[in-house]
BAFI-3210 file (N, C-alpha, C; in Angstrom, 3 decimals, decimal comma, padded with zeros to 6 digits):
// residues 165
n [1|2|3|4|5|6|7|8|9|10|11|12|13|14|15|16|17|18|19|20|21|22|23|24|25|26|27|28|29|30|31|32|33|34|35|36|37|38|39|40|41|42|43|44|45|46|47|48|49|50|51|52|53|54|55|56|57|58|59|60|61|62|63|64|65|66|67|68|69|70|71|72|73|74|75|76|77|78|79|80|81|82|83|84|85|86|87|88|89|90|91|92|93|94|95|96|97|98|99|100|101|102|103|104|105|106|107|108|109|110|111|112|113|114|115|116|117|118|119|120|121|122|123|124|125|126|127|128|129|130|131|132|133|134|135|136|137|138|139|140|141|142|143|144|145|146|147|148|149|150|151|152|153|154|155|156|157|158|159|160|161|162|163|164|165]
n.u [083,281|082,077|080,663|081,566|083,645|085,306|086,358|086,996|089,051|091,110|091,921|093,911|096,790|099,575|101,341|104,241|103,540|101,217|097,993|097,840|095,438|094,474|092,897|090,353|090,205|088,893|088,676|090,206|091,977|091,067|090,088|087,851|084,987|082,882|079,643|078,170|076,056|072,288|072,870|073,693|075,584|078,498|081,403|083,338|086,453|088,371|086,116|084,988|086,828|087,337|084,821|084,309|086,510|086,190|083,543|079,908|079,565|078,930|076,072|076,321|079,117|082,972|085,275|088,464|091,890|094,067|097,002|097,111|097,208|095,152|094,569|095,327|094,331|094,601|093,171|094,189|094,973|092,845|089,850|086,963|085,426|084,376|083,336|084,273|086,493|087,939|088,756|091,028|092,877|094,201|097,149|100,265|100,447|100,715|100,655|102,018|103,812|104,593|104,006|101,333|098,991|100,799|101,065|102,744|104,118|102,529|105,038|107,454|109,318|108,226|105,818|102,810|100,318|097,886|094,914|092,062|089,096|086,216|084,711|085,786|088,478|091,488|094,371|097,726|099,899|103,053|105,760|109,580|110,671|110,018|110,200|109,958|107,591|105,719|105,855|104,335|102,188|101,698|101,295|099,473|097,015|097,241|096,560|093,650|092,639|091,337|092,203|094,726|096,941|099,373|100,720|100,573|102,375|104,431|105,282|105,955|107,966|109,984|110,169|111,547|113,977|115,442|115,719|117,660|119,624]
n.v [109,048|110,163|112,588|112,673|110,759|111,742|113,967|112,298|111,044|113,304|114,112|112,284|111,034|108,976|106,792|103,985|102,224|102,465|104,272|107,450|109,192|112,686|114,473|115,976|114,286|112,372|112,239|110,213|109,548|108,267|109,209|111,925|112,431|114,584|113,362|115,059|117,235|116,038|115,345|115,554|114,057|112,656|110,516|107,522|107,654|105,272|103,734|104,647|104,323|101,574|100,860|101,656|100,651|097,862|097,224|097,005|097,030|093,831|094,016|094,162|093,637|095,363|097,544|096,415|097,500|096,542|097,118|098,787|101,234|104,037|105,984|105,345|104,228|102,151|100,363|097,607|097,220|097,390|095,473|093,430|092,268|090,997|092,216|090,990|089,769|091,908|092,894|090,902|091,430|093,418|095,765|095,077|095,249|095,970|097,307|097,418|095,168|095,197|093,680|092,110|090,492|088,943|089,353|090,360|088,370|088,825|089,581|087,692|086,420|085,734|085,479|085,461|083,945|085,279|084,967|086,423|085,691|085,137|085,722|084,572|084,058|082,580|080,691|080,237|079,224|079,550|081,618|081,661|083,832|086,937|086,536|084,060|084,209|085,800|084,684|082,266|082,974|084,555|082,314|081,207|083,031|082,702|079,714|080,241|082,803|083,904|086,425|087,115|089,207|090,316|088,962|086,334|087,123|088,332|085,429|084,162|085,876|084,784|082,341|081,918|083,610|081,918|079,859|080,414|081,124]
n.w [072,965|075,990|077,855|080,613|080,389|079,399|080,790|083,128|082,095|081,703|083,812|085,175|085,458|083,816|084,556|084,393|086,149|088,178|087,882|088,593|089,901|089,525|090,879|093,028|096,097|098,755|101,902|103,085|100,185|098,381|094,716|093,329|091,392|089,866|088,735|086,972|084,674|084,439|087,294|090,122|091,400|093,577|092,268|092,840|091,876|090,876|091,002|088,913|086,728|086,796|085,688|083,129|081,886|082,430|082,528|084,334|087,508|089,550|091,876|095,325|095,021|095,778|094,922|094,561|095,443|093,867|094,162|096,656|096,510|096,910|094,969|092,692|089,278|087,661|085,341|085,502|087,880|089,538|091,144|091,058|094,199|096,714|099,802|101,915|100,955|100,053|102,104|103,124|101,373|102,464|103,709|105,007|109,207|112,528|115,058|117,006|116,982|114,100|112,257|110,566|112,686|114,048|117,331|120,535|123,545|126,780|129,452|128,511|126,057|123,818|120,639|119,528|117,386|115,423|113,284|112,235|110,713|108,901|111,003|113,053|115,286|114,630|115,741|115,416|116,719|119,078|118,551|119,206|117,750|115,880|112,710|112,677|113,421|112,161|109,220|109,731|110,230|107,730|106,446|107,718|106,611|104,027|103,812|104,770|103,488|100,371|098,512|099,186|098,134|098,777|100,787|099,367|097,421|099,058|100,165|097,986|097,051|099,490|099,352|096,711|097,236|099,208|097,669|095,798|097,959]
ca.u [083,638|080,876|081,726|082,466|084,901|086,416|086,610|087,812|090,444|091,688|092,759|094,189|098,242|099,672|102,690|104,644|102,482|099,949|097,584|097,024|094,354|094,929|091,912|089,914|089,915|088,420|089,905|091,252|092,648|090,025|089,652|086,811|084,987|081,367|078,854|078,154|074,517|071,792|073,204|075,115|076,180|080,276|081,688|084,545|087,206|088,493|084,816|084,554|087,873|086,507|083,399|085,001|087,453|085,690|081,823|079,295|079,838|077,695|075,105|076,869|081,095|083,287|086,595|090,014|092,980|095,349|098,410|097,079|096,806|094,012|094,524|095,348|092,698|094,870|091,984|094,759|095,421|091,381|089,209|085,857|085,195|083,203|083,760|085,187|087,927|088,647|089,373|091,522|094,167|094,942|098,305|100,534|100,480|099,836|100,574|102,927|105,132|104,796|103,564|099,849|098,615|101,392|101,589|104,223|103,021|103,582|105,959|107,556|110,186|107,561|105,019|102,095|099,833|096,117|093,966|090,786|088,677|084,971|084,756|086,388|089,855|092,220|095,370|098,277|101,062|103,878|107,143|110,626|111,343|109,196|110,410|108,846|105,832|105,220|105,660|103,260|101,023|101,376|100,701|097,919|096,401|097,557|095,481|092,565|091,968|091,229|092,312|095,717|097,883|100,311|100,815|100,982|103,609|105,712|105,342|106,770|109,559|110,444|110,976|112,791|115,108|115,768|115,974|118,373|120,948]
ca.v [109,300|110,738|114,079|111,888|109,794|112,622|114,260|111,583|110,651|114,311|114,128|111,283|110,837|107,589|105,940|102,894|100,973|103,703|105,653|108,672|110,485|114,402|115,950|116,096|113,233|112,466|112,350|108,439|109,414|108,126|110,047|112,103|112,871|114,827|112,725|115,833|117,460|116,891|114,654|116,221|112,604|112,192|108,931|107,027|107,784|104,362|102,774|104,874|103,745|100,254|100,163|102,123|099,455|096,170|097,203|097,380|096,895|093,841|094,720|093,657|093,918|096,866|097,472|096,362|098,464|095,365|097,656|099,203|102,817|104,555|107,028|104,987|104,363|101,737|099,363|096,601|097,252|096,874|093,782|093,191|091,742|091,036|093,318|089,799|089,732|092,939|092,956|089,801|091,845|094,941|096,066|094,690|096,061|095,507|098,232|096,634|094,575|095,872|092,482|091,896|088,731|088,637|089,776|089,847|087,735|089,659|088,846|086,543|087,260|085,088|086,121|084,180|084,221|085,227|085,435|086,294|085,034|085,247|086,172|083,522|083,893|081,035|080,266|079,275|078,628|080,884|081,340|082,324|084,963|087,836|085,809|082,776|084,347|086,252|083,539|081,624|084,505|084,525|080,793|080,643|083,506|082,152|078,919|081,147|083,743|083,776|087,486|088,344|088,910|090,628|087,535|085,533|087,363|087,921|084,421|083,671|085,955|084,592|080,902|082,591|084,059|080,433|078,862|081,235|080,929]
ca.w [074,361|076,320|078,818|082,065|080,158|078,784|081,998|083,796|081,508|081,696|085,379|085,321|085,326|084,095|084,660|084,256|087,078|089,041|086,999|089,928|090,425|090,089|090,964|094,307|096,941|099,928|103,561|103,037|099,344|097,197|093,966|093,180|090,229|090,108|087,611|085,486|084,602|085,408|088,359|091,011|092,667|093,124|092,063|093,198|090,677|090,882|090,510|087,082|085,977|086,348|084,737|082,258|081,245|082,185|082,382|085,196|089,042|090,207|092,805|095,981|094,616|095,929|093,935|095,368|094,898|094,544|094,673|097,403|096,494|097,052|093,988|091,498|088,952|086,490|085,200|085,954|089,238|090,264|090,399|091,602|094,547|098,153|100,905|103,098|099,518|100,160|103,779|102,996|100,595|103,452|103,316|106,521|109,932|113,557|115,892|118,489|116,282|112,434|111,571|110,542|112,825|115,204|118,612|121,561|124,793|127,840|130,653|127,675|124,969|122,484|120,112|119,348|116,080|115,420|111,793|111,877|108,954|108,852|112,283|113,938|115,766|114,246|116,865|114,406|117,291|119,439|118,329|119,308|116,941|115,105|111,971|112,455|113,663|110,543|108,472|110,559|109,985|105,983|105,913|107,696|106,020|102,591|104,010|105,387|102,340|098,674|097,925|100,109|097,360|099,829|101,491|098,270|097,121|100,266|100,409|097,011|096,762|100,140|098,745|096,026|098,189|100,242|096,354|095,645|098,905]
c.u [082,660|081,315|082,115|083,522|085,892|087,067|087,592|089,205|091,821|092,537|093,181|096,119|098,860|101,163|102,731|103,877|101,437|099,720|096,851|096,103|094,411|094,091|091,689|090,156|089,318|088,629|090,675|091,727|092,263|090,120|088,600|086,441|083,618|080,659|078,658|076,384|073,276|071,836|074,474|076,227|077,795|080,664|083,001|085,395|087,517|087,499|084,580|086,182|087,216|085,588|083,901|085,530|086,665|084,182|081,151|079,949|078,862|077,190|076,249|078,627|081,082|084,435|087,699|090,855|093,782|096,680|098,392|097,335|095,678|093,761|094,839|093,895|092,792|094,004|092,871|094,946|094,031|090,567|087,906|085,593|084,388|084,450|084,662|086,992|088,627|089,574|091,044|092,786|094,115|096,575|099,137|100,702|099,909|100,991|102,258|103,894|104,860|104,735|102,305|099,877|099,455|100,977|102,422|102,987|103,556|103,997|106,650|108,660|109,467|106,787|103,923|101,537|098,465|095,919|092,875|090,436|087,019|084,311|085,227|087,921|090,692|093,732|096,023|099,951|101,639|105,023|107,774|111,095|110,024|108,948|109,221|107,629|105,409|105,472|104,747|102,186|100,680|100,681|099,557|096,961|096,202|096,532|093,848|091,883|092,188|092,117|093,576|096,939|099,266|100,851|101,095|102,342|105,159|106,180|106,469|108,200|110,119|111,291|111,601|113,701|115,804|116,493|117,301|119,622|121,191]
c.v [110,320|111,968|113,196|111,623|110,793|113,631|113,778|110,907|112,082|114,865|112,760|111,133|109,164|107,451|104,808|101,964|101,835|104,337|106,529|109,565|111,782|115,242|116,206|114,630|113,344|111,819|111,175|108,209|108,921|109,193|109,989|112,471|113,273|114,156|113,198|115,829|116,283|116,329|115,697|115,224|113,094|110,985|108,967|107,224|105,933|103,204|103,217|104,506|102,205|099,450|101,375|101,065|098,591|096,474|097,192|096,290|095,843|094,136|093,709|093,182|095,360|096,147|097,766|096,748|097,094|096,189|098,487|100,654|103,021|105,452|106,891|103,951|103,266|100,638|098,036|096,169|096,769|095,788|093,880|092,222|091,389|091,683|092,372|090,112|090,879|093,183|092,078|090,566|093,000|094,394|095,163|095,571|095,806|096,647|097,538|095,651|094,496|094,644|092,005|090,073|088,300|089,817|089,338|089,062|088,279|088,922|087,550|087,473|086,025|086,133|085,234|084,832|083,739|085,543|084,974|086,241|084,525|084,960|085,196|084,183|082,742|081,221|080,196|079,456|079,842|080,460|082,461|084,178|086,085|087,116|085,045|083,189|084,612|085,789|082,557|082,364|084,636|083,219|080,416|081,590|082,953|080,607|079,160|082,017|083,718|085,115|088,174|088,568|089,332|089,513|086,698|085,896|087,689|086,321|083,720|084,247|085,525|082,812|081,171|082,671|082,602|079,880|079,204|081,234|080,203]
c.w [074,932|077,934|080,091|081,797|079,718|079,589|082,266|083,709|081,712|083,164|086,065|084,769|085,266|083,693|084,347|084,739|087,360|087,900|088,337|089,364|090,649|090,738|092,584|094,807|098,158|100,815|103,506|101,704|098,184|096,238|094,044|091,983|090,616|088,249|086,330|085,340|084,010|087,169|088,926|091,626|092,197|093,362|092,544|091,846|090,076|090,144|089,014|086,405|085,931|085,544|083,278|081,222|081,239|082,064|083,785|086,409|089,675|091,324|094,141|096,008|095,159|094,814|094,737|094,670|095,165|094,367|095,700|097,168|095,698|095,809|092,827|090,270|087,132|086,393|085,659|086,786|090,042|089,726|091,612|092,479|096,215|098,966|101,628|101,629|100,038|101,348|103,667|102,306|101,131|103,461|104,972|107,499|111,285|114,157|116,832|118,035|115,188|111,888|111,860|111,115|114,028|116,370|119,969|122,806|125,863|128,646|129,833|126,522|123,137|121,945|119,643|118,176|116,289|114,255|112,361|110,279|109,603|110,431|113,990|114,314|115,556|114,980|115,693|115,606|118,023|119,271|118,917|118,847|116,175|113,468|111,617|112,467|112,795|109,437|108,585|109,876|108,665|105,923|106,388|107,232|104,437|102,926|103,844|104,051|101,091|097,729|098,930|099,058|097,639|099,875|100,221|097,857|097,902|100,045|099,331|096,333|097,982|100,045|098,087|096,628|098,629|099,116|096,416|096,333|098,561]
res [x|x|x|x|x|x|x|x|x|x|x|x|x|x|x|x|x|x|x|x|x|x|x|x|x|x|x|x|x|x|x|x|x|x|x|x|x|x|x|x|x|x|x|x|x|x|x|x|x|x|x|x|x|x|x|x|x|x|x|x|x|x|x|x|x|x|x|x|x|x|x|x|x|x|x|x|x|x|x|x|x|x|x|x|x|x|x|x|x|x|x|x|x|x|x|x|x|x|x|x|x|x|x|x|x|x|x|x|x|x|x|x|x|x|x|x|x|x|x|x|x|x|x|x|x|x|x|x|x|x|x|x|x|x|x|x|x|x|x|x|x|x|x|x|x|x|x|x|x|x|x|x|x|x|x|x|x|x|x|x|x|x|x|x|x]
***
């Protein structure tokens, strides 16, 4: 084990699911770690948990937090992949009705549905209810992207659920 790793392992808290990050971070929650002599650089905590576990970063991959925290650093939780991948598995969220993809239509008690996806605007209908819409909204992302695993899994405990009644 060579002084980074032995470092890096040393501020590192692991749990059941999340292994957090104890040390420094920076302003959006990233861990930090400094490289160590005679390099001053500071690495992504995350990125040296990665190549840690699985091996080098290729040229052009970032590393997705698929549980969506920023501070966790469990080699399981991250996976290598393009910046579009990454974008593709954000957490949900739209400002104006707390559902990524929908929005309300004014002078209207609808909501209609937008995914972007490689810089296009894709329509997928207007519905009645917030409901529908954001179901709309999973499915045509779940159409649309390779890496929303959000969305995948909403999706599938939501048939569950239906099975289930």
């Amino acid at each position: 084990m060579n002084d980074l790793e032995a470092r890096f392992w040393a501020k590192v808290q692991k749990a059941e699911d999340c292994w957090n990050w104890t040390a420094s971070k920076n302003s959006v929650g990233y861990g930090l770690i400094g490289e160590g002599a005679p390099s001053r650089a500071v690495l992504l905590a995350h990125r040296v948990s990665y190549t840690l576990a699985k091996g080098p970063i290729a040229d052009g991959l970032v590393i997705d937090h698929r549980c969506h925290n920023r501070a966790c650093v469990n080699p399981s939780h991250l996976r290598a992949v393009t910046q579009k991948q990454n974008g593709e598995n954000r957490g949900s969220w739209t400002a104006r009705t707390g559902s990524r993809g929908v929005y309300p239509v004014t002078n209207s008690h609808k909501f209609q549905v937008r995914v972007r996806h490689n810089g296009k605007l894709h329509y997928a209908g207007l519905y009645d209810s917030i409901e529908e819409a954001e179901a709309a909204a999973i499915a045509k992302r779940n159409e649309l992207f390779t890496c929303n695993d959000m969305d995948r899994e909403t999706n599938h405990h939501n048939a569950a659920r239906r099975l289930a009644a």
